[in-house]
C-alpha positions as CSV (number, residue, x, y, z in Angstrom):
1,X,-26.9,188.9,0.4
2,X,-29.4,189.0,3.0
3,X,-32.0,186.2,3.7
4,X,-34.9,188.1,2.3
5,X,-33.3,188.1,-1.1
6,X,-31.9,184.6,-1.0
7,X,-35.6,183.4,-0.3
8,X,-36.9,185.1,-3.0
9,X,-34.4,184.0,-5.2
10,X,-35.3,180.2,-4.2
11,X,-39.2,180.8,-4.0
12,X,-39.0,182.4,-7.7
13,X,-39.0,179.3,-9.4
14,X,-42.1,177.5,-7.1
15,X,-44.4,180.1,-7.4
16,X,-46.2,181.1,-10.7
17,X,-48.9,183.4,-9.3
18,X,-49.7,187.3,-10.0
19,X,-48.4,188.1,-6.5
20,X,-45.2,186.1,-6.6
21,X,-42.1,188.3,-5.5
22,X,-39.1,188.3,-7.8
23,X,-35.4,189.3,-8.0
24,X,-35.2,190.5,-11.4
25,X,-31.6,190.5,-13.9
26,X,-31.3,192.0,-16.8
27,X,-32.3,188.8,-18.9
28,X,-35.8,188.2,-16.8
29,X,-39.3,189.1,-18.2
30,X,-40.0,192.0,-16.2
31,X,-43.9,193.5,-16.3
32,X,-45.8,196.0,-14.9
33,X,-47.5,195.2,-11.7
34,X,-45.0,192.6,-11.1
35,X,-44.0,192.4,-7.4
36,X,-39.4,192.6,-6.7
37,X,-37.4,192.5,-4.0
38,X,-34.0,194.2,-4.1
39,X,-31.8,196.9,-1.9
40,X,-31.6,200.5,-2.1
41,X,-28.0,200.8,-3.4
42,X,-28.3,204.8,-3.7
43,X,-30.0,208.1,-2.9
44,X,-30.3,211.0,-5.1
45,X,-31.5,214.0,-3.4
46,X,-32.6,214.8,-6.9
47,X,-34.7,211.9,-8.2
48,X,-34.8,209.4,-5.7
49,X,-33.6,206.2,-4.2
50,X,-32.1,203.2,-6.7
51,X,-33.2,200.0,-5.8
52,X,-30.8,197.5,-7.2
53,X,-31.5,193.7,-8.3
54,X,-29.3,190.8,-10.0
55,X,-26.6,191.7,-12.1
56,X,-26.2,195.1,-11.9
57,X,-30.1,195.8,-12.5
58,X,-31.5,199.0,-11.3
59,X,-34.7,200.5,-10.5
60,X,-36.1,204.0,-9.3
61,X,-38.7,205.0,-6.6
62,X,-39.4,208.7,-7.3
63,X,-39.0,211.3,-4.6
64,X,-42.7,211.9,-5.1
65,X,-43.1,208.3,-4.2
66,X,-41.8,208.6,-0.9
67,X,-38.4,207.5,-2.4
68,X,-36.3,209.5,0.0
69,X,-37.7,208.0,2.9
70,X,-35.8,204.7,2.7
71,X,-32.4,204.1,4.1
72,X,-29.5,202.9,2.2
73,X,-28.9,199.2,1.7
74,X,-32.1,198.3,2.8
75,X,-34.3,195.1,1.5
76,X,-37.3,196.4,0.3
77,X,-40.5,194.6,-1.7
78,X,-41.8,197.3,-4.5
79,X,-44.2,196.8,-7.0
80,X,-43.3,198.0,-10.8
81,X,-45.2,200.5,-11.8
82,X,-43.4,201.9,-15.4
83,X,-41.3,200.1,-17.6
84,X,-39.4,201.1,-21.0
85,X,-37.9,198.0,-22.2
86,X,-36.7,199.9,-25.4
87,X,-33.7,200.7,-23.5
88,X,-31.1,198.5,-22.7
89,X,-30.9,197.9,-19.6
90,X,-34.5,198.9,-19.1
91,X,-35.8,201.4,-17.0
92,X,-38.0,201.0,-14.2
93,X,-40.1,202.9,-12.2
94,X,-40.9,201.3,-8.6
95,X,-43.3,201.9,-5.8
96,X,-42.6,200.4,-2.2
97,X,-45.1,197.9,-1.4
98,X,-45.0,195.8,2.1
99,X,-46.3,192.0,2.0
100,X,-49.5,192.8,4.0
101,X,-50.7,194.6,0.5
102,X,-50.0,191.9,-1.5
103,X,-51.7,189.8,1.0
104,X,-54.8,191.7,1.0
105,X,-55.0,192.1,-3.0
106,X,-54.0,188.2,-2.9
107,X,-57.3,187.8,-0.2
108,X,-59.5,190.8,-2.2
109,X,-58.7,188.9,-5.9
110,X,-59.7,185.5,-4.5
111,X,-63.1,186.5,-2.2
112,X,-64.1,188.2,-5.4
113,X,-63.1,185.5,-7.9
114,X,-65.4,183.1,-5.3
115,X,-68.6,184.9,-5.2
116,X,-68.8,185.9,-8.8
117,X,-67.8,181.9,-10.0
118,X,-71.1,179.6,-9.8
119,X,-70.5,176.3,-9.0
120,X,-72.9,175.2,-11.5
121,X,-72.7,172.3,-13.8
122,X,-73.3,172.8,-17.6
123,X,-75.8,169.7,-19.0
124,X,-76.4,169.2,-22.5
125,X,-78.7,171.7,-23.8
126,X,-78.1,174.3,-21.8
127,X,-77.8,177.5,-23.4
128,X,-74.5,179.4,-22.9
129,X,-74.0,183.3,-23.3
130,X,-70.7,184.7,-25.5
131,X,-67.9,183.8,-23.5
């Protein structure tokens, strides 16, 4: 394995954010927008290129996603953006992502979450709107 995955594989179980990276298996709890590391383990001229995870897991970028552009056995961060889990094993749809975009959404979330927070504190008879 190379030393991108095996970090993410130690950093998964520190990390609880919305931007945590993650090596998926087959047995994890897998959403939509969630951020996985793997290698491209195959290239289909017709669909795309497979990125594969733990145990045998599997994931497409579409050729319309640029998937053809990424070499074979490659590390590569993508961000899921389809996911059938009525399948088993399920299918996934990936995009490629690279760690300054997470880090920007990371910084855009958080400056946004600070200005819109007031630091105000609530005294007894204050009247609060529906929350």
């Amino acid at each position: 394995l190379r030393s991108s995955l095996i970090d993410t594989i130690r950093n998964e179980a520190s990390s609880s954010d919305d931007f945590s990276i993650v090596c998926p298996s087959p047995s994890s709890n897998l959403f939509m927008g969630a951020y996985v590391r793997g290698y491209v383990a195959r290239k289909d001229e017709r669909f795309g290129s497979f990125v594969r995870f733990l145990n045998g897991l599997t994931g497409l970028i579409p050729k319309l996603k640029k998937g053809l552009d990424e070499s074979l056995y490659e590390t590569i961060l993508c961000k899921v953006t389809a996911l059938d889990i009525t399948s088993s094993p399920p299918k996934i749809l990936l995009k490629k992502v690279s760690e300054s975009d997470i880090s920007k959404k990371k910084r855009k979330i958080e400056s946004r979450n600070k200005g819109s927070v007031s630091q105000r504190q609530i005294q007894v008879g204050d009247l609060i709107g529906d929350v």
